[in-house]
C-alpha positions in Angstrom: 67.2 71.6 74.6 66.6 71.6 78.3 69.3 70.8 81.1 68.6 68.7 83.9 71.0 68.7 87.1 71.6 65.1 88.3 70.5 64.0 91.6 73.9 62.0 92.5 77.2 62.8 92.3 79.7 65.8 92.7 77.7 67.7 89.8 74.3 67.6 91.9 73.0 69.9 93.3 73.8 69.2 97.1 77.3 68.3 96.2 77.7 72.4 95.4 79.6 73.1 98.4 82.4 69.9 97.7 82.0 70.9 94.0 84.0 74.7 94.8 86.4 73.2 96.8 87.3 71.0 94.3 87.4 73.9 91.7 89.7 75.9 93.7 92.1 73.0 94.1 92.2 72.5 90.3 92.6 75.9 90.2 95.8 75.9 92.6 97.0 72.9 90.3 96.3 74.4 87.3 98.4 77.9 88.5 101.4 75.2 90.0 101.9 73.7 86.2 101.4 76.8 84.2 103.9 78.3 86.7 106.2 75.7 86.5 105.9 75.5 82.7 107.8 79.2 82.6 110.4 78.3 85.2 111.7 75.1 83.3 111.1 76.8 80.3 113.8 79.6 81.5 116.1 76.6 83.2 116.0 74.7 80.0 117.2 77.6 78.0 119.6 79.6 80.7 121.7 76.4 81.8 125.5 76.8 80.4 127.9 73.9 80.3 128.8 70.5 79.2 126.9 68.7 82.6 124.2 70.8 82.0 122.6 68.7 78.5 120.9 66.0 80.5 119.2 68.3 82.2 118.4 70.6 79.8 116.9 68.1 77.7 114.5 66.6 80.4 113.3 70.1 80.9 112.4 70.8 77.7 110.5 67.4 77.7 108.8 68.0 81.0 107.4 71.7 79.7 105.2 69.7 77.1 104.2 67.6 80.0 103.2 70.1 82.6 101.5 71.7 80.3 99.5 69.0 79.3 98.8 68.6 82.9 97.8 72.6 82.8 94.8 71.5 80.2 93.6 68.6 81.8 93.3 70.7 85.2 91.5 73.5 83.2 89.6 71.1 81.1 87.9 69.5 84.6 87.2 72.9 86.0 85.3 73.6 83.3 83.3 70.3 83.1 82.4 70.8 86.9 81.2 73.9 85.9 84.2 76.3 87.0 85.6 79.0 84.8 89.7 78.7 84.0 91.3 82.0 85.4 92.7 84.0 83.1 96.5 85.6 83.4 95.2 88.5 85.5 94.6 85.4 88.0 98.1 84.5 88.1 100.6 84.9 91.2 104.3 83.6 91.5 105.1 81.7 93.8 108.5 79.3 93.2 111.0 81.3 94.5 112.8 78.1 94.4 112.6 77.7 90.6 114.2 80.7 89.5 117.2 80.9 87.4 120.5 81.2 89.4 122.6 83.8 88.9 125.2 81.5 87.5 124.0 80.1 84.4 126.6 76.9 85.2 125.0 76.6 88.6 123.0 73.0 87.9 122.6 71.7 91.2 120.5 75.0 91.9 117.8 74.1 88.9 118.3 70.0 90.1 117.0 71.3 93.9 115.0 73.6 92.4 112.9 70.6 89.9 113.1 68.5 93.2 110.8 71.0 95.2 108.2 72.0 93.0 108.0 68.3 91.8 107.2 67.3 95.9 104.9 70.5 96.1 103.1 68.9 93.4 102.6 65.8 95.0 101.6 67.0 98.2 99.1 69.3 96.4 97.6 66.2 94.1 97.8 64.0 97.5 95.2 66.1 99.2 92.8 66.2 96.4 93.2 62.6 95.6 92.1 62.3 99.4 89.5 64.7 99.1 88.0 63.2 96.2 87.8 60.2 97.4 84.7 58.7 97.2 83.0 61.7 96.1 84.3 62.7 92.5 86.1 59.6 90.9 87.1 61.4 87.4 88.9 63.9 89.2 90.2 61.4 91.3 91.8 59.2 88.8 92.8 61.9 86.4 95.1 63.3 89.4 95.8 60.0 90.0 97.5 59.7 86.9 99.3 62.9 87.1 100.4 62.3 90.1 102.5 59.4 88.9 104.0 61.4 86.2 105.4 64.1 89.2 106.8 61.4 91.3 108.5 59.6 88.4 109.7 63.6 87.6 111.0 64.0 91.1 112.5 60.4 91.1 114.7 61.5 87.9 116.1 64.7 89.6 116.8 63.2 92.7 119.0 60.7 91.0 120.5 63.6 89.2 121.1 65.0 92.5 122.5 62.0 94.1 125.0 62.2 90.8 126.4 65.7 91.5 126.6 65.0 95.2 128.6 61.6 94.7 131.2 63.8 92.2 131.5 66.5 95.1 129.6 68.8 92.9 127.1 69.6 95.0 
């Protein structure tokens, strides 16, 4: 069976160029949620304390999530005809997301959530912009996610706003 290129779109041949930038911003996205899948893994088991359930519980529930989002990110890198990175690939980078050294220390793993949730929106912002109008299933697949982040970020903010109104944080 023979495989013909199409003439239109981001998986023609003169979109090539828009194509690899697109690849390596899934890419990037892919890395954030596999990355962020081990830090609230770790801040859903480390946690200590009475105050600490809520949060606990909605990280444990968000790890199932991001990962999701992880498969769809590889899933369209493949399809545009990228190959996911394997582990050898991988580089930390939330320093922010990294468990405190006390384990009753909450409002560290709250502010911690908050940024990597608004460094995933700022990330799935630009390539919602830069898919615009050039490659619309990546465009609303992000789309999608992207509401899932800010409804995350939402949640922890108001858990913030909680601590801070107690004098907690």
């Amino acid at each position: 069976m023979a495989t013909t290129t199409p003439q239109h779109g981001i998986l023609s041949e003169e979109q090539q160029r828009e194509r690899d930038e697109i690849i390596a911003m899934l890419t990037k996205a892919y890395w954030m949620e596999i990355e962020t899948v081990m830090s609230y893994m770790a801040n859903s088991i480390n946690p200590d304390g009475v105050r600490a359930q809520e949060i606990i519980e909605s990280l444990k529930a968000d790890v199932q999530e991001e990962l999701g989002h992880a498969e769809q990110f590889g899933q369209r890198i493949k399809e545009l005809y990228g190959v996911v990175p394997g582990s050898l690939d991988f580089k930390a980078e939330q320093t922010y997301l990294q468990p405190p050294s006390q384990q009753t220390d909450i409002v560290h793993v709250i502010k911690g959530v908050i940024e990597a949730e608004t460094g995933a929106i700022e990330h799935y912002n630009a390539i919602i912009e830069f898919t615009e109008g050039k490659d619309p299933v990546t465009n609303d697949m992000v789309i999608a996610i992207l509401r899932d982040e800010e409804g995350h970020k939402r949640l922890f903010e108001g858990f913030l706003r909680e601590y801070e109104a107690e004098g907690l944080a």
